[in-house]
ROTOR-663187 format. One line per 3 residues: their letters; for each residue y, x, z of N, C-alpha, C. Coordinates in steps of 0.05 Angstrom, whole numbers. Example, Ala and Ser with C-alpha at 12.3 -4.5 7.8 and 13.67 -1.06 7.14 Angstrom:
ROTOR-663187
AS	-114:264:156:-90:246:156:-66:264:156  -45:257:142:-21:273:143:1:258:157 .
This chain:
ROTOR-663187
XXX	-1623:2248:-2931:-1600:2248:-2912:-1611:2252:-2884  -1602:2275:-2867:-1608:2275:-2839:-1601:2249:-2818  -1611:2250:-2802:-1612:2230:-2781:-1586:2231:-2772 .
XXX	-1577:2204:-2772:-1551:2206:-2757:-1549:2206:-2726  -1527:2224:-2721:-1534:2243:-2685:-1507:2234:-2669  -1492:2213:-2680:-1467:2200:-2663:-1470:2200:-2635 .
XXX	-1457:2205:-2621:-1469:2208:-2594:-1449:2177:-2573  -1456:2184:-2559:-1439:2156:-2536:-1432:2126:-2549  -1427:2121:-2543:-1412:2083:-2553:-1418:2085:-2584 .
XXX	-1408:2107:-2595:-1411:2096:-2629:-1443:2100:-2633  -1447:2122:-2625:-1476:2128:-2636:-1495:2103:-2626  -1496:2092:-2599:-1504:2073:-2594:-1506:2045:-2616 .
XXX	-1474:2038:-2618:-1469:2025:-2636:-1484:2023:-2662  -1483:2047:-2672:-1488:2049:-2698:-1522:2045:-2694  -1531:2047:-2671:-1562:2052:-2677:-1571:2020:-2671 .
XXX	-1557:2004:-2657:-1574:1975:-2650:-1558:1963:-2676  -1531:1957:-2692:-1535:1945:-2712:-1555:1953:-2731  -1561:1978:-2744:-1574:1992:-2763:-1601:1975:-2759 .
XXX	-1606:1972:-2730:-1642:1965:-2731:-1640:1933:-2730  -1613:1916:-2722:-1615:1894:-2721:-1613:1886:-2757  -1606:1899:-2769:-1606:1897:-2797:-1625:1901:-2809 .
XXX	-1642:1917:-2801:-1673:1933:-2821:-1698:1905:-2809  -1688:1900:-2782:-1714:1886:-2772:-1700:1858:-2772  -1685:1847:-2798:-1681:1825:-2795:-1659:1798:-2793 .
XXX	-1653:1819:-2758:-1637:1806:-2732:-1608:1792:-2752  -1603:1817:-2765:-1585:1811:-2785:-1595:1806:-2814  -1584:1782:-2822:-1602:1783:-2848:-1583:1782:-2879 .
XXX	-1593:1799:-2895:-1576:1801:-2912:-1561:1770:-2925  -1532:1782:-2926:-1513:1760:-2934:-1500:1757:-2912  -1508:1754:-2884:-1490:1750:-2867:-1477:1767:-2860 .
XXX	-1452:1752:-2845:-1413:1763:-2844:-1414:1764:-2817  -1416:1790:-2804:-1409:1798:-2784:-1387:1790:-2771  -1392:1785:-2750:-1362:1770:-2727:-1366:1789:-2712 .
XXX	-1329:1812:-2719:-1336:1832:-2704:-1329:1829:-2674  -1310:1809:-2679:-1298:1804:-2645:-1322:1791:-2621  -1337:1776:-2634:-1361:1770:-2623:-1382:1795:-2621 .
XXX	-1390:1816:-2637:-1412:1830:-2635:-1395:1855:-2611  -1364:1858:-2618:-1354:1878:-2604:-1361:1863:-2572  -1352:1838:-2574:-1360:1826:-2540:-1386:1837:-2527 .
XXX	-1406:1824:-2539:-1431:1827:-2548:-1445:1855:-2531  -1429:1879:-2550:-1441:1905:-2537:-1419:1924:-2530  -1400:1904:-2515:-1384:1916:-2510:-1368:1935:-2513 .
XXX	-1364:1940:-2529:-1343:1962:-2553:-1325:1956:-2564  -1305:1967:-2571:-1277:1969:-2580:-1279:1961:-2607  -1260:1944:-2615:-1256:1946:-2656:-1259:1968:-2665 .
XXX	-1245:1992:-2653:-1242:2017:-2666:-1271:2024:-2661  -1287:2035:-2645:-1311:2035:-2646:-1335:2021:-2660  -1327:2005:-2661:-1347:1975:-2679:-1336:1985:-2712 .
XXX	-1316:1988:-2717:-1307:1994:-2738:-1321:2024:-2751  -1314:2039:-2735:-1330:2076:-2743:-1356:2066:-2744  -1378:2049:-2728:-1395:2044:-2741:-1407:2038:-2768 .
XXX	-1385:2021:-2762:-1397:1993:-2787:-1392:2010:-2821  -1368:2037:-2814:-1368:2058:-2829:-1396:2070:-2839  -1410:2082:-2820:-1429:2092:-2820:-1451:2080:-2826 .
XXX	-1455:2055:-2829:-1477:2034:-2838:-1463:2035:-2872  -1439:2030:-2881:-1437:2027:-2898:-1449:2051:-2916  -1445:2073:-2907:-1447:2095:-2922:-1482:2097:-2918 .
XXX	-1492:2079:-2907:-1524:2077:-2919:-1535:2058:-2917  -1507:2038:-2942:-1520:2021:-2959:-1521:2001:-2945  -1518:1998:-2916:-1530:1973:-2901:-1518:1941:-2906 .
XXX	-1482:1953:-2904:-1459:1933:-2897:-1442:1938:-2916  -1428:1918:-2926:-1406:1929:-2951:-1382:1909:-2938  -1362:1912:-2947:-1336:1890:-2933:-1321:1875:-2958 .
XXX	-1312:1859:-2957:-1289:1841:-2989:-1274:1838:-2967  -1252:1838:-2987:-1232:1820:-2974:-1228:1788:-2975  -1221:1769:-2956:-1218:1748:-2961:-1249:1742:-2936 .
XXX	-1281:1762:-2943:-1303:1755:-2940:-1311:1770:-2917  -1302:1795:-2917:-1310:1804:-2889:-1334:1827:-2889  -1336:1831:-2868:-1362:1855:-2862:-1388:1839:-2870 .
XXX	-1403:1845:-2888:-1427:1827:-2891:-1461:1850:-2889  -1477:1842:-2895:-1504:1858:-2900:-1516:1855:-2926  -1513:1871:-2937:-1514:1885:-2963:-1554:1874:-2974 .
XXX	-1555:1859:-2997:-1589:1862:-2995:-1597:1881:-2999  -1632:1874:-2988:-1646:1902:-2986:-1656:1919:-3004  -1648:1912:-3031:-1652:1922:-3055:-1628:1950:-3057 .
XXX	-1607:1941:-3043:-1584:1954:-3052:-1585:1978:-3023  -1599:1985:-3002:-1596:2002:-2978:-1603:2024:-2993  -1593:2042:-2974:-1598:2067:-2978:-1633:2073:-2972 .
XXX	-1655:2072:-2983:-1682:2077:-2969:-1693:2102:-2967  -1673:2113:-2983:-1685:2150:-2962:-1678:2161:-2951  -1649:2139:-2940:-1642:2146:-2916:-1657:2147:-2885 .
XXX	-1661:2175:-2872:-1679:2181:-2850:-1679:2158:-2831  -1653:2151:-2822:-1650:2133:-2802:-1661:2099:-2815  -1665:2095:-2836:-1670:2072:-2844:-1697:2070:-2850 .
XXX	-1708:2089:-2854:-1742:2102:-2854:-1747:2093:-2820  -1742:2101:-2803:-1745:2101:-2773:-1741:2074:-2776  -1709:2062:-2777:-1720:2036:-2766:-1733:2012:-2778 .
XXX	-1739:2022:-2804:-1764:2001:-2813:-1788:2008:-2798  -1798:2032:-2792:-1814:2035:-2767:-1818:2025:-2751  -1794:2025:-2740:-1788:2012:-2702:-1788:1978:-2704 .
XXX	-1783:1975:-2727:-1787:1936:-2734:-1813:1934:-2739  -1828:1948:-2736:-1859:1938:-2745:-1874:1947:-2763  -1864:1956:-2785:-1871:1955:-2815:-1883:1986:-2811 .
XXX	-1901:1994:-2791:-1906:2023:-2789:-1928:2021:-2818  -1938:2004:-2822:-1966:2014:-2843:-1955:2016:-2869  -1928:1997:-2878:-1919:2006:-2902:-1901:2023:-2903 .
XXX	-1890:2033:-2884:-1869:2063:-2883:-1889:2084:-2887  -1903:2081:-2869:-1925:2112:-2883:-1941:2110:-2909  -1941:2081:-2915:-1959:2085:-2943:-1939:2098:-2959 .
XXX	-1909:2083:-2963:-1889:2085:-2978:-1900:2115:-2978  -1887:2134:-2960:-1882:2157:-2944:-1912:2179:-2959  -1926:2163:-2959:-1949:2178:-2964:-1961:2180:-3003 .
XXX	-1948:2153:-3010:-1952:2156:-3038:-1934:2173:-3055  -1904:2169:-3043:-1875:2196:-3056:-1894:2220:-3051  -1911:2232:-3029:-1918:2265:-3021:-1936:2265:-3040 .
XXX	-1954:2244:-3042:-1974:2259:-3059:-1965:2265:-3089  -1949:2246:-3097:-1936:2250:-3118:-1916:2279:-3117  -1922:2297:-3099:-1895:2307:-3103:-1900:2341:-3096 .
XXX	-1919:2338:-3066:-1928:2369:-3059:-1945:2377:-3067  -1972:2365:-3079:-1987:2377:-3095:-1978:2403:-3117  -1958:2379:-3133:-1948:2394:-3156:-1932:2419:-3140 .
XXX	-1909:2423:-3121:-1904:2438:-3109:-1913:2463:-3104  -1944:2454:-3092:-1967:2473:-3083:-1969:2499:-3111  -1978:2476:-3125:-1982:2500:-3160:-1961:2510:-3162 .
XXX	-1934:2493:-3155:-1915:2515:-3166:-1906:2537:-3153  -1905:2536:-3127:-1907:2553:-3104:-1925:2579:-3105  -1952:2566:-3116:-1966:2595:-3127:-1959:2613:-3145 .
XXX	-1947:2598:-3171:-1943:2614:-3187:-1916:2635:-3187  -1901:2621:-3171:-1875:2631:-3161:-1866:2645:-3140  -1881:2651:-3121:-1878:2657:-3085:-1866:2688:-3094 .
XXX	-1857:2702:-3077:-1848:2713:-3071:-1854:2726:-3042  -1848:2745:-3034:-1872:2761:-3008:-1844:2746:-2994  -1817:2748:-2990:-1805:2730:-2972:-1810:2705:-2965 .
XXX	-1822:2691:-2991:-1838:2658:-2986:-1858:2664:-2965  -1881:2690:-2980:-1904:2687:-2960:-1887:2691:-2928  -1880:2700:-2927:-1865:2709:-2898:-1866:2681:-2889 .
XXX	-1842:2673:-2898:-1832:2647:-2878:-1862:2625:-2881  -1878:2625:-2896:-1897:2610:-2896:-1909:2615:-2875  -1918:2645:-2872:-1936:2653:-2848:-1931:2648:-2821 .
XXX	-1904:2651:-2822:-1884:2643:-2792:-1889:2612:-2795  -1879:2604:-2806:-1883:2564:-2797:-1913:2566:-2793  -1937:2574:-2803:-1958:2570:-2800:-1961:2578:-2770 .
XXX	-1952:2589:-2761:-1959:2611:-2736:-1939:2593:-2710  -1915:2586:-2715:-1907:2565:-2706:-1929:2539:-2695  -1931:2531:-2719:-1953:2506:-2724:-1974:2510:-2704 .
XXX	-1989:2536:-2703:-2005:2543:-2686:-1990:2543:-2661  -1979:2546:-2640:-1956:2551:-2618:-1948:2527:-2608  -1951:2503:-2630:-1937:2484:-2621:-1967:2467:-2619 .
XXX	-1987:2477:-2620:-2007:2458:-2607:-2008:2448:-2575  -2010:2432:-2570:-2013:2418:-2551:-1989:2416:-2530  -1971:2425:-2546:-1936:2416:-2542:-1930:2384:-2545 .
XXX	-1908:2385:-2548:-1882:2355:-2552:-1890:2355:-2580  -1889:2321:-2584:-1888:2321:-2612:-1872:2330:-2623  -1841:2335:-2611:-1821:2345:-2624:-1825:2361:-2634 .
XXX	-1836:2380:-2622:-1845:2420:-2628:-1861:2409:-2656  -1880:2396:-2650:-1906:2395:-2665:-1887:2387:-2696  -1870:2371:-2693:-1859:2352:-2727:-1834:2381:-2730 .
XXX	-1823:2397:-2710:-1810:2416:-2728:-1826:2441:-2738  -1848:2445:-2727:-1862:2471:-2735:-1869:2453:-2761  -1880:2429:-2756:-1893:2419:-2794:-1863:2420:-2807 .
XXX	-1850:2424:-2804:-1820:2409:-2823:-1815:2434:-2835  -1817:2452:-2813:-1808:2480:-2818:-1838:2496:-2847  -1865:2494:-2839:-1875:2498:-2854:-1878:2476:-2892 .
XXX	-1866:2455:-2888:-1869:2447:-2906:-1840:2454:-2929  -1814:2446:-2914:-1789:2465:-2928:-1796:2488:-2930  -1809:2511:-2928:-1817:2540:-2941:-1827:2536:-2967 .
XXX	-1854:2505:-2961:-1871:2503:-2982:-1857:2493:-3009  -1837:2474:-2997:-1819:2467:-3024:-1798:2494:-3036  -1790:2501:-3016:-1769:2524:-3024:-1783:2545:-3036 .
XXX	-1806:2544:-3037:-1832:2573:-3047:-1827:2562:-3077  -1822:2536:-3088:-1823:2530:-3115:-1801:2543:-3129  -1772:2543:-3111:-1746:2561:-3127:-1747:2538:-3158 .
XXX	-1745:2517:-3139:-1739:2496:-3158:-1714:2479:-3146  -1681:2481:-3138:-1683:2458:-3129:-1681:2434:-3126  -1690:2419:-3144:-1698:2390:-3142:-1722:2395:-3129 .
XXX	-1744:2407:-3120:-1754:2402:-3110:-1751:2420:-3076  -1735:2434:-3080:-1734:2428:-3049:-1713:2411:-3036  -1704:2397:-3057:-1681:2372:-3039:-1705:2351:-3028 .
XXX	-1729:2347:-3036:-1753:2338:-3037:-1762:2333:-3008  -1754:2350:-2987:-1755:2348:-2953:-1736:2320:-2946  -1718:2307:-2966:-1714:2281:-2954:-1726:2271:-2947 .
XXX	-1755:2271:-2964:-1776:2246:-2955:-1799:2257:-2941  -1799:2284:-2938:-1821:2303:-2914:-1813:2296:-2887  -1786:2309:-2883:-1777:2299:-2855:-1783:2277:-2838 .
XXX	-1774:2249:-2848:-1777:2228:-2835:-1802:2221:-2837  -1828:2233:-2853:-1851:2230:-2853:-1864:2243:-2828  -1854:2277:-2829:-1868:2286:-2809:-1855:2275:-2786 .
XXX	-1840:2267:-2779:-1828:2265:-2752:-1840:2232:-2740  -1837:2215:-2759:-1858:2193:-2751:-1884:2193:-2746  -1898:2211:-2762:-1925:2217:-2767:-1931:2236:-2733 .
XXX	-1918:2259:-2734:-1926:2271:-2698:-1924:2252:-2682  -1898:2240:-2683:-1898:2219:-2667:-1917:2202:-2653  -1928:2189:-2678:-1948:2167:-2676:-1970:2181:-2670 .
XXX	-1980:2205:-2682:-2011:2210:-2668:-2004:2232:-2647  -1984:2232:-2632:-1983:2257:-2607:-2003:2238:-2583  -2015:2251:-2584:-2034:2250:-2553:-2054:2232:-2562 .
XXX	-2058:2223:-2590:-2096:2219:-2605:-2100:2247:-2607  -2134:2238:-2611:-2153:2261:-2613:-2151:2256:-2649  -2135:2274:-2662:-2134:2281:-2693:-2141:2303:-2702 .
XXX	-2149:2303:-2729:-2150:2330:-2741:-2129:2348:-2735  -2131:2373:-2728:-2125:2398:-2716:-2107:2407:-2752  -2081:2407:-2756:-2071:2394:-2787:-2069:2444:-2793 .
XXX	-2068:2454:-2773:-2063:2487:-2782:-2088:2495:-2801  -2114:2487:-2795:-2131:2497:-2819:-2125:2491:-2847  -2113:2461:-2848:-2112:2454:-2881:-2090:2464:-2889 .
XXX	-2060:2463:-2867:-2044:2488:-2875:-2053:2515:-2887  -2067:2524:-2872:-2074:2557:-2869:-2091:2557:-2907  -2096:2545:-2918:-2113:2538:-2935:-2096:2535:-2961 .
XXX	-2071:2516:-2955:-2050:2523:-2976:-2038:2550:-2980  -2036:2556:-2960:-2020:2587:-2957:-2043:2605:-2964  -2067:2605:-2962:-2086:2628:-2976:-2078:2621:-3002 .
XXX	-2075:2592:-3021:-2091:2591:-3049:-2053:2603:-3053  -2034:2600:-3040:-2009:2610:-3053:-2006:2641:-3059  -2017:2660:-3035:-2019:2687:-3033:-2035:2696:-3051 .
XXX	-2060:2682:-3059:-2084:2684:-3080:-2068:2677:-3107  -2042:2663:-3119:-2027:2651:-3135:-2054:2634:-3150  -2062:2618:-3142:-2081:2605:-3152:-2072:2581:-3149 .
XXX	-2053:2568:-3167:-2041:2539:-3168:-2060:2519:-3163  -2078:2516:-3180:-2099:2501:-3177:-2118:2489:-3150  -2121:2513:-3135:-2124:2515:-3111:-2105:2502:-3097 .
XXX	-2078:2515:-3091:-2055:2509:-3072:-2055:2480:-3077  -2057:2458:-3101:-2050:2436:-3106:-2076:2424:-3096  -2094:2425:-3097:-2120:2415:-3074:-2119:2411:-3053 .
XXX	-2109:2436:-3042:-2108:2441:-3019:-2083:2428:-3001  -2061:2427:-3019:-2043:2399:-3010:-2050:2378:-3017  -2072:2367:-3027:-2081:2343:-3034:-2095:2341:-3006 .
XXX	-2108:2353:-3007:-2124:2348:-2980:-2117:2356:-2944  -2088:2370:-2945:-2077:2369:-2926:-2075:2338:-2923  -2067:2316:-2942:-2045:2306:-2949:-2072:2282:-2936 .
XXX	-2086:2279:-2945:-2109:2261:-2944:-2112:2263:-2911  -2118:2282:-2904:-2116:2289:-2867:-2095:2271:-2861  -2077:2271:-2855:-2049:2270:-2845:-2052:2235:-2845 .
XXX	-2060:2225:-2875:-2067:2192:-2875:-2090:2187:-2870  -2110:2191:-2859:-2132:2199:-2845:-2113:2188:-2817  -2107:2206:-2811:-2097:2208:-2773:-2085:2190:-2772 .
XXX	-2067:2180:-2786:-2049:2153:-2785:-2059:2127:-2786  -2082:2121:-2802:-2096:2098:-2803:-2120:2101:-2777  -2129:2123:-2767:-2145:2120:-2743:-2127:2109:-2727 .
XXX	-2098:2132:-2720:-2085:2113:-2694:-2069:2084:-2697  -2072:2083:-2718:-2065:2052:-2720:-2083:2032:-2720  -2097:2022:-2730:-2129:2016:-2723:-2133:2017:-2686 .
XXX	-2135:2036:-2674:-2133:2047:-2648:-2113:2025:-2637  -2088:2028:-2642:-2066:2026:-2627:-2080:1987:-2633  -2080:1981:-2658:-2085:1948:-2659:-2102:1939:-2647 .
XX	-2125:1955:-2642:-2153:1940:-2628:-2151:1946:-2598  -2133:1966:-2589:-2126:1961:-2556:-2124:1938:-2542 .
């Protein structure tokens, strides 16, 4: 699921309960007092309400009657939902979101990689080459640039399979790359276009075997960079 992009009072809304829920503040079982939280952050029922919509629909908050708006346990959230990826992030839990984050990929683009070889298509190589070339362009840019040129090169890589279940598979790439630039923009990290450039040879070569290494070991980089700047960021 994409990030939710509500803008003014709701979007607000929706973004400090969401994180007061993931990091805690709210803890599952408890029954929201909307007239109090509406005081609180100043917002309208109707506003507080289109929220608390929007939490429901990922899993956060469910309502009874008789019982009220409550928080849903954490067994029952939506967890590949993007925004709930982020704010288990932003509560702290950065080392088990990327492990999470990092054990689904390996499980998932490798195999991709092979299948991408055997399957590509010269329009795959295309858009491959472009995100790659991107990727290059967006060096020493915004992380932003930096997590959509990877987002953009890794949806080619899934969509090169012409599988799709596996390109619905960018659920869990997205909120990876976008935390992941994030967190290492402005460390000194592995330079991530060579081990790209490396998948995209063994795909053009249709050498599965290759391409799936070669995402293995993109993949290894990427948690590489993440445990340096964390490490880094703790011993500051």
């Amino acid at each position: 699921m994409s990030r939710y992009i509500g803008r003014g009072v709701h979007g607000t809304t929706v973004e400090v309960l969401g994180a007061q829920i993931v990091d805690g503040t709210l803890a599952p079982g408890d029954v929201l007092d909307l007239a109090v939280i509406g005081r609180a952050l100043d917002v309208s029922l109707t506003a507080l309400r289109e929220a608390i919509k929007v939490l429901m629909a990922k899993g956060l908050l469910d309502a009874r009657q008789k019982k009220g708006t409550f928080v849903r346990p954490r067994e029952e959230w939506n967890v590949l939902d993007s925004d709930v990826i982020r704010w288990r992030h932003q509560s702290g839990d950065a080392v088990g979101v990327q492990r999470d984050l990092a054990e689904v990929r390996r499980a998932i683009e490798p195999a991709a990689a092979g299948l991408a070889a055997e399957r590509r298509t010269d329009e795959d190589l295309v858009e491959l080459e472009q995100a790659l070339e991107e990727m290059k362009n967006a060096r020493g840019g915004s992380a932003h640039d930096s997590a959509g040129a990877d987002l953009r090169f890794h949806q080619a890589l899934l969509g090169a399979t012409h599988n799709e279940l596996f390109a619905q598979m960018s659920i869990f790439v997205e909120p990876a790359l976008l935390i992941r630039d994030e967190l290492v923009h402005g460390h000194e990290v592995t330079d991530p276009v060579p081990s790209h450039g490396r998948v995209v040879e063994a795909i053009i070569a249709q050498d599965a075997d290759a391409a799936a290494d070669a995402a293995r070991a993109l993949l290894d980089d990427s948690v590489a960079d993440v445990e340096k700047v964390l490490t880094e960021e703790h011993d500051a």
